[in-house]
N, C-alpha and C positions, 0 to 999 in steps of 0.2 A: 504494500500500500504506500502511496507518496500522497503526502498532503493531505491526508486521508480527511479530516474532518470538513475541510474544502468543500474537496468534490465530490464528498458526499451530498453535504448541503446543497450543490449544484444540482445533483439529480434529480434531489427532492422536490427544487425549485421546477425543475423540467413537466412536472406535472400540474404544476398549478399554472404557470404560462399556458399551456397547453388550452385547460380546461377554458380558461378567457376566451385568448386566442380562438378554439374552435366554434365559440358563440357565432363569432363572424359570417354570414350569409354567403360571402363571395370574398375574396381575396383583392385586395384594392389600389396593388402596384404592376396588376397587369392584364391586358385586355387580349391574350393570344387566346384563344379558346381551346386547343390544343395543350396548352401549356396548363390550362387552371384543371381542364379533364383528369389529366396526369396527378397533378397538385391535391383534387377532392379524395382520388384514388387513392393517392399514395396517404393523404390524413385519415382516411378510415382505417386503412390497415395498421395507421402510426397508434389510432385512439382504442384498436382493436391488439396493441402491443405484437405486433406481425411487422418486426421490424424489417428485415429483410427484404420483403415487399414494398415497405413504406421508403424504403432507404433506393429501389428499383425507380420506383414511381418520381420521384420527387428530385432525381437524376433526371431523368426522361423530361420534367418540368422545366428545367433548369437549362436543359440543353435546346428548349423552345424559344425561352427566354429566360437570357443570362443577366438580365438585373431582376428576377423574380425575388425578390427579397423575402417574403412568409416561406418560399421553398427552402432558400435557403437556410434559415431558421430555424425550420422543422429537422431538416437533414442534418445538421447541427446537433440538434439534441438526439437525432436517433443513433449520432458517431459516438454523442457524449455516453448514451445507455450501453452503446455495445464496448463502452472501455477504448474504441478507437479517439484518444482523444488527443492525435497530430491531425486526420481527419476530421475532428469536431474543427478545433483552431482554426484551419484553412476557411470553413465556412462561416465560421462566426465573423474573421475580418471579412470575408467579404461584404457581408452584410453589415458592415461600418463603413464599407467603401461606398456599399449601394445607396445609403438611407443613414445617417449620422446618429438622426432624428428617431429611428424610427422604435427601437425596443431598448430600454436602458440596463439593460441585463446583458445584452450580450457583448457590453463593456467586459461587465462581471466573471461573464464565462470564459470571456476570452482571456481575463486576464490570469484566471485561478490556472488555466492551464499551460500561460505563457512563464505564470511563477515555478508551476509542476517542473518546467521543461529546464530553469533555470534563466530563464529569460527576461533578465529584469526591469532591465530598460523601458522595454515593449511592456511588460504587465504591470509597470510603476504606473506608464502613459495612461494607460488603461482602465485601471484601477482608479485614477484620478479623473479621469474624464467621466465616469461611473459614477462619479462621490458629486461632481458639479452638477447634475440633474438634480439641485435641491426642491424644484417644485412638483416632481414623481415619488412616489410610493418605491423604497427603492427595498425590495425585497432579498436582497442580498447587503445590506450596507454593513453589517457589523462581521461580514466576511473580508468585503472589500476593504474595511479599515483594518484587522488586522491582514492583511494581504500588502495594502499599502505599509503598516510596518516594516514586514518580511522584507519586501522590496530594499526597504531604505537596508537596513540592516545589512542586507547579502551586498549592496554596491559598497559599501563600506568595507565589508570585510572581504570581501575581493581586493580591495587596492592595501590591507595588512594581514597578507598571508601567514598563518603562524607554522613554524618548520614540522615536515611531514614525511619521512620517509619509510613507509611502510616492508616491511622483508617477510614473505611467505615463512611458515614454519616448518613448511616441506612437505616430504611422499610417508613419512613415518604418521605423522598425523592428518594429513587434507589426504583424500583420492577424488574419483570423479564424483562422489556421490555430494551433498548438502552438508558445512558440520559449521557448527553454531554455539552459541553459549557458551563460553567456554567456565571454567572454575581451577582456582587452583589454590596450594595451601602455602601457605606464610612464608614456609623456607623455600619456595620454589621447586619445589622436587614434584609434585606430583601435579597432573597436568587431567582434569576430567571435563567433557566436553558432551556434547551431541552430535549423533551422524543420523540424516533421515536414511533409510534404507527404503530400498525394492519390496513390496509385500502383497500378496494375493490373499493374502485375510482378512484385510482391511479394506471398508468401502475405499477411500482417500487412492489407496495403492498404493501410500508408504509407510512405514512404521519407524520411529522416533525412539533411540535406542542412546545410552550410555557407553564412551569409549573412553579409556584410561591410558595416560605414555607416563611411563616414569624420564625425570631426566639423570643419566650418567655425565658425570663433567658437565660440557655446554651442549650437550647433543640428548634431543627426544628420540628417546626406545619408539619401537614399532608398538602403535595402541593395539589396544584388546578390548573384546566386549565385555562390557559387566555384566556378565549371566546371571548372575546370581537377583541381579536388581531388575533387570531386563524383562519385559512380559511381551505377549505377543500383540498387543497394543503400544500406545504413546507413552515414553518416559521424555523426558527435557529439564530444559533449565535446572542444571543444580549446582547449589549452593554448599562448597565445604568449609566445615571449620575447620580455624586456626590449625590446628594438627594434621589434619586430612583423613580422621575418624570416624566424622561425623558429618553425615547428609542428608540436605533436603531438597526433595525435588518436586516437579510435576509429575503425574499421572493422568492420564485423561480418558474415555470413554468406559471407566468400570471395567476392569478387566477380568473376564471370568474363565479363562484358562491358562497354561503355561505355569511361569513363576507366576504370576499375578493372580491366583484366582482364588486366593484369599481378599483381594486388595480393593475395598469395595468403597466409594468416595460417596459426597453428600450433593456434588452439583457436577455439571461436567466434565470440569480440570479441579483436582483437590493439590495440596500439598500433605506429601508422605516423609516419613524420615527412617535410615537406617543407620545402624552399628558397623564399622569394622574392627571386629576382636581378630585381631595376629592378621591372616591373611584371607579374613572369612567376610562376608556382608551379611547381617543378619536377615530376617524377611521384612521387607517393608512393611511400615503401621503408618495409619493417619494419623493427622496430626490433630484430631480431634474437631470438637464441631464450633468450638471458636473461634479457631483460625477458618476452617472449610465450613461453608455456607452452600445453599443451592445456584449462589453465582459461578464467578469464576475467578479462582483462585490460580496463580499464576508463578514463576519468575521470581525464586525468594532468593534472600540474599542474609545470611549469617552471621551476627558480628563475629569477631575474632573476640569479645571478651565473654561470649556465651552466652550473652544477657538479650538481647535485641536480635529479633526477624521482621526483616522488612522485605516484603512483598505486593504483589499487583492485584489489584480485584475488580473483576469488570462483572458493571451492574448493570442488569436489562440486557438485550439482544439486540446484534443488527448495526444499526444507524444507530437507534436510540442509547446504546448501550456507554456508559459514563466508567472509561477506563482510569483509575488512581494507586496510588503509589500509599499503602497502609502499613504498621509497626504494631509488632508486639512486643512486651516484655516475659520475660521465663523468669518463675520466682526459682528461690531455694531451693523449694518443698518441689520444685517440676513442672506447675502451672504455668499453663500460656495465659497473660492478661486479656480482656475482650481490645480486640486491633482498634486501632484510633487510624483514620485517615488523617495522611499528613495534610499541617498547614496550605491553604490559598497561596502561602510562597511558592511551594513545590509544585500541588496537583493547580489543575487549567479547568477550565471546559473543553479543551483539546484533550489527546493521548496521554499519557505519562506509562512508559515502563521500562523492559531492561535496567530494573535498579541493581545499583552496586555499593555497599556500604564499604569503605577502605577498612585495614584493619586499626586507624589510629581512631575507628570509633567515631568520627567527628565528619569526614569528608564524602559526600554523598555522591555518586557521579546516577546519571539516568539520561532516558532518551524522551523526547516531548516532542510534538507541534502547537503547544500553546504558547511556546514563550517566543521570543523575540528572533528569529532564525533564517536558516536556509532555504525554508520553503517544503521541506520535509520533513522525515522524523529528525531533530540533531540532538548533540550528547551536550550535556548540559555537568556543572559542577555546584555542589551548594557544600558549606563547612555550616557547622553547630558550632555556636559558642559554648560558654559557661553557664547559662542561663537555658540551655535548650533549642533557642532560638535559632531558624534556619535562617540563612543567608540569602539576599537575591541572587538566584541560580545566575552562572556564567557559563556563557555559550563558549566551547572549546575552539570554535574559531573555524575559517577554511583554511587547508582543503581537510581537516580531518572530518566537517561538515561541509557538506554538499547542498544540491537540489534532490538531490538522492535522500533515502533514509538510512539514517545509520543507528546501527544499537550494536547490542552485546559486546558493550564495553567493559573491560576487566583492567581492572590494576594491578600491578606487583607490589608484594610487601613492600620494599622500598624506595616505590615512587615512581620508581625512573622508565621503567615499562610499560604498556599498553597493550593488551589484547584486545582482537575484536575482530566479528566476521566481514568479508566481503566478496562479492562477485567479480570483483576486476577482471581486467584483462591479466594473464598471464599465468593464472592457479590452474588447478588442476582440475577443475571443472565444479562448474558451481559456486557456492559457498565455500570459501578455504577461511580459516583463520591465521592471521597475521598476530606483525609484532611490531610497535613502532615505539623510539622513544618520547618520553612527556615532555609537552613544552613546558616552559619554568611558571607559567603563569597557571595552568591545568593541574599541577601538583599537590599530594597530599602532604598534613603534616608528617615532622621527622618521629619515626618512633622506634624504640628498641625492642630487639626480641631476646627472650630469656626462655630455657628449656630447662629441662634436668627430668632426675625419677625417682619417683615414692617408690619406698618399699620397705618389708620389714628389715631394720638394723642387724637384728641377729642371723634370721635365714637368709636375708636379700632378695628375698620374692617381692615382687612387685604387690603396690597394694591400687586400688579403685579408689585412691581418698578423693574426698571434696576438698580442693583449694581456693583458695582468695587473696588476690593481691589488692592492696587495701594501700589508696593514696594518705599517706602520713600527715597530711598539711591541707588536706580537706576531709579529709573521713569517708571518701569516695571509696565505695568497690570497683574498682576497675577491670577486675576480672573474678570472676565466679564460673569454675567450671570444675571436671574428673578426670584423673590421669586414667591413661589408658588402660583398660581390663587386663590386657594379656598383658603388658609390658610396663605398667606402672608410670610410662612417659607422658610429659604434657610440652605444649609448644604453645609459647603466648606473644602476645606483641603490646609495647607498651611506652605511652609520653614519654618522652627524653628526659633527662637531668631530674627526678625526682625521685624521693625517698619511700620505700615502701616498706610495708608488711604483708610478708610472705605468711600465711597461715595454713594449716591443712589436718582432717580430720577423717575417724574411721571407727567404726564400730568393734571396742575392742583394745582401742591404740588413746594413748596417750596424744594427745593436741602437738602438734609439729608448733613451732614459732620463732621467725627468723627475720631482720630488718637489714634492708643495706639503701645502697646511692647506684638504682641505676644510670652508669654514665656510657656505655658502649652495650653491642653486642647489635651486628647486622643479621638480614634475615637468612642469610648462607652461612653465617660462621654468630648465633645466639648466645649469650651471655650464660653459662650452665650455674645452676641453683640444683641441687638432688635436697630428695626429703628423706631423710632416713627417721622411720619411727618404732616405737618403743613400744610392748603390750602395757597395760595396765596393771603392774606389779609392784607389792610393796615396797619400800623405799626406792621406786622410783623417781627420779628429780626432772623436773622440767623450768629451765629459768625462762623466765618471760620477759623477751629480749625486747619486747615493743612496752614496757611500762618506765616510762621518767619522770624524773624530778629535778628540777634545778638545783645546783651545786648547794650541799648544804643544809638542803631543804626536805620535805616529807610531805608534802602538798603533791596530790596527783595533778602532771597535766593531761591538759585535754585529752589530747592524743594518746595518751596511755589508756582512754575508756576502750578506744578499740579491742584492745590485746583481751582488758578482764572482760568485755563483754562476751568475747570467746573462751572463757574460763566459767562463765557462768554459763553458757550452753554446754559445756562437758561436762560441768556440777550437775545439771539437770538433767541427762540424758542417763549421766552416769550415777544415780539417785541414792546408793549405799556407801559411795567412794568416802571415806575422809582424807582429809589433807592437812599438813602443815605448812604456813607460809610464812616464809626463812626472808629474810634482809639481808645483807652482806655488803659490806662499806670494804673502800682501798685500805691501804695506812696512813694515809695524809691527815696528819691530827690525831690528838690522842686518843688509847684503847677506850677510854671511857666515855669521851663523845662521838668515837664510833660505834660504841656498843649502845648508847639511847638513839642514833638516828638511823640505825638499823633494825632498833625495835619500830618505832616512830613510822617506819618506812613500811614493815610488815601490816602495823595497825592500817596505816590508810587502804592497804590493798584488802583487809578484813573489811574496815567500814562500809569501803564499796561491794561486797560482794552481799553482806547481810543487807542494806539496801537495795540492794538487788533480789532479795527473799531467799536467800540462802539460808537455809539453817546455821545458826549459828554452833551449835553443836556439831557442827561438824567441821569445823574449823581452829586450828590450834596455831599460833603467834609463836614466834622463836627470832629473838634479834642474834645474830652472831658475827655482830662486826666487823675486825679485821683477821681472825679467825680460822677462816676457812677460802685462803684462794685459789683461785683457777689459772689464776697466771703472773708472772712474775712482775712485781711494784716497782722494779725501777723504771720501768717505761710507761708513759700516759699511755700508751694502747692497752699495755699490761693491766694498768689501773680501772681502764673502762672496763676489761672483762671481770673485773672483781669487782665492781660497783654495780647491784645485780639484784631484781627480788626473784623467786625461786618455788614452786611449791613440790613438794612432795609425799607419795599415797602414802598413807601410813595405815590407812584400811580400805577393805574393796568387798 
């Protein structure tokens, strides 16, 4: 589709012209009798939708007499029905040539499809000459203004081309068949996409299948189909997480045998999700009936922090049907929120899709014809601030937008890359998916990635905990998600230059907790954090690296509610445990005011916890000052690891 909501609107208009128009008795710009025979004929068959006929006829009319202007007209819109619409165009100007005067729409028409073609000059003129018949009824005006937009906009960015060098990504990935969509995960190694295929089981005759290339070095492995996901109907669009574990995708027509014939959706196209445990894909589940409606549910897109699905939902059928760009939140506990349509910033009265959420969380890319553009679908960019607040989307510029439509846009974790399909000249037939680099102005923010793996400290079996990277200096979860089943690994990506808390938990295990400054780790070579955890054994110790105090002092700050609030959910899950909670002071000053501000210190971390409706019985205080270090006091590194509160099971 190009310019879809256009010329659509166009066609719609084709039958109310029509209905006017054929009130007319006779035809009033020409007296060949021969010609009007032709002209009556060819309108019956036009009003009786036998266009072929009426498209015969009104040739025949036209070649009696060639300034027959209503022939023309008519012929016009039967070019426009059958999608011939370099044939409509040809007849529309001439009936500007013939008659200036004579129907003020076929400015309109002429112009929506001199925009279609990229021709903007001619469909600026047009558009404008269209918009000056202020004392007609102009039944297209609020196309032709935004058309006249389009116009300005595309001669503009015509004359500041943004740099564009697009590079096939070869015969390993593209063949002669369609492949689209492409998806891929954070550290760039794995590469999952869409190929339409050949199918005699489907009415359509093709079927919509999932293919996978891992990359070695700089080079994509020959793809494979995902069978395991794969059904003998339509899969598409999908969206992996951060790690490459985790997938969601399209499904569409109910698929009732193959793999799919558990897979049973609530509207046309649902969204599904699956598991990869080791080298397995579990069986696709919906995604429930908050996300999937009896609309159409579409095109999701995963943040990298677990938290946020943003996806396409098209309401109504047809023409009518109001395509937008909707988000959900995933709690804790695994609930989807009821989806919000995004802001009047992003969604139009136009199209909105092909969303893509960056993994920095913040940077939104998507495809529209509502906004300000190339005349078809273009790729557009919006950032979120601190507030939530979306940005006025920015158009990516020509030639990466055209008069063409362009989507299934994809970023790389670090920015610099672009995916996205096209039919050019020169692929390997069809749809191939390319690679081009981002211009500086199209770019996401910078963010780091960090990996590592949970597992038990003593066996080294990996363990399924829940982690949380928790921004220190806003109390923000930044990431909430599970390392991986078989292999205990997790892959995250995350704001530059900030300090965080590492947290991670498991039925069984003692609370993981660990604080640093992430300042490095790209998405090929990741910043490693491992979580090694602990059963819940008595005199086991866990220091709680994320609780401070200023020097001196036994005042909890802020930022320290983080750590005990996660202390207070293992106190309650974990409902018989007791514990003791130790203080522990450098040597800097003497044993005796390190021995009260290390009781002092243990007290505030009690207060908070019985505020918190902790039994207090089950909590026992132990100041033990300089006493007990962990590492050696002639160095301030040394002294911060001994500056520490602490708690440990003394019952389970």
């Amino acid at each position: 589709m190009n310019k879809v909501y256009q010329i659509l609107t166009l066609i719609l208009l084709v039958g109310s012209f029509n209905h006017c128009f054929s009130q007319r008795e006779k035809p009033v710009s020409s007296t060949n009798k021969k010609a009007i025979k032709f002209y009556n004929e060819g309108k019956a068959y036009y009003d009786a939708r036998k266009n072929d006929l009426a498209e015969v006829n009104f040739l025949s009319a036209i070649e009696k007499d060639p300034n027959f202007v209503e022939a023309e007209l008519l012929l016009a819109y039967v070019y426009t029905e059958k999608l011939q619409y370099k044939k409509a165009l040809k007849h529309y100007v001439r009936c500007i040539e013939i008659n200036p005067k004579f129907f003020p729409e076929m400015y309109s028409s002429a112009a929506a499809i001199q925009l279609k073609y990229g021709m903007y000059q001619e469909a600026k003129q047009n558009f404008e000459n269209y918009l000056g018949f202020v004392e007609s009824p102009l039944m297209m005006k609020e196309l032709a203004e935004d058309g006249l937009r389009d116009c300005n906009f595309a001669i503009d960015a015509l004359k500041h081309p943004v740099p564009f060098d697009p590079i096939n990504l070869g015969e390993s990935i593209n063949s002669p068949l369609a492949e689209y969509f492409p998806s891929i995960s954070v550290d760039g190694s794995t590469l999952l996409y869409t190929r339409r295929l050949r199918s005699k089981m489907t009415y359509s005759g093709f079927n919509e299948d999932f293919f996978v290339s891992k990359r070695y070095d700089k080079t994509w492995l020959e793809s494979v189909n995902v069978k395991p996901i794969n059904s003998m109907t339509n899969e598409g669009a999908p969206s992996l997480s951060a790690n490459g574990r985790f997938l969601i995708f399209t499904s569409c027509d109910n698929p009732v045998d193959g793999y799919g014939r558990d897979r049973k959706g609530y509207g046309s196209c649902d969204l599904f999700y699956t598991y990869n445990i080791g080298d397995n894909w579990t069986r696709p589940k919906n995604l429930g009936k908050k996300i999937n409606t009896r609309n159409w549910e579409t095109q999701p897109s995963f943040s990298a922090d677990g938290k946020t699905l943003y996806f396409v939902r098209g309401i109504g059928r047809g023409q009518n049907r109001q395509q937008d760009i909707w988000s959900s939140v995933l709690s804790e506990e695994g609930i989807w929120s009821d989806p919000v349509r995004l802001s009047k910033t992003i969604n139009t009265k136009g199209v909105e899709e092909s969303v893509f959420i960056h993994p920095d969380g913040k940077t939104l890319y998507f495809s529209s014809n509502g906004h300000p553009g190339m005349g078809g679908l273009d790729i557009f960019m919006s950032q979120k601030n601190e507030k939530g607040v979306w940005s006025t989307p920015v158009n990516l510029g020509y030639p990466i937008n055209t008069f063409n439509d362009e989507n299934s846009l994809l970023v790389s974790a670090d920015g610099n890359l672009a995916y996205f399909a096209s039919d050019r000249e020169g692929g390997y037939g069809s749809l191939d998916l390319y690679q081009f680099e981002m211009p500086e102005h199209a770019k996401p923010n910078k963010v780091n990635y960090l990996k590592g793996k949970v597992y038990d400290a003593v066996t080294k079996k990996p363990i399924e905990a829940h982690f949380q990277l928790i921004d220190l200096k806003t109390g923000e979860v930044v990431v909430s998600s599970y390392a991986d089943k078989a292999t205990g690994e997790y892959l995250v990506s995350l704001p530059i230059d900030r300090e965080y808390a590492l947290s991670a938990s498991y039925n069984g295990y003692l609370f993981f907790s660990e604080n640093f400054m992430l300042t490095e780790g790209t998405a090929h070579e990741p910043f490693r954090k491992d979580v090694p955890m602990d059963k819940i054994e008595i005199d086991k110790t866990v220091v709680l690296k994320n609780v401070f105090f200023d020097t001196d002092k036994y005042k909890l700050k802020q930022k320290s509610k983080i750590e005990l609030d996660k202390l207070v959910s293992f106190l309650t899950k974990n409902a018989t445990v007791k514990i003791e909670l130790g203080g522990h002071t450098d040597n800097v000053g003497s044993a005796k005011s390190n021995q009260i501000l290390s009781e002092n210190r243990a007290k505030s971390v009690y207060g908070y916890l019985v505020e918190k409706e902790i039994d207090a019985a089950r909590l026992t205080i132990k100041g033990y000052g300089d006493t007990k270090p962990l590492s050696d006091n002639t160095s301030e590194q040394g002294r911060a690891k001994n500056r520490r509160t602490e708690f440990k099971i003394i019952s389970k």
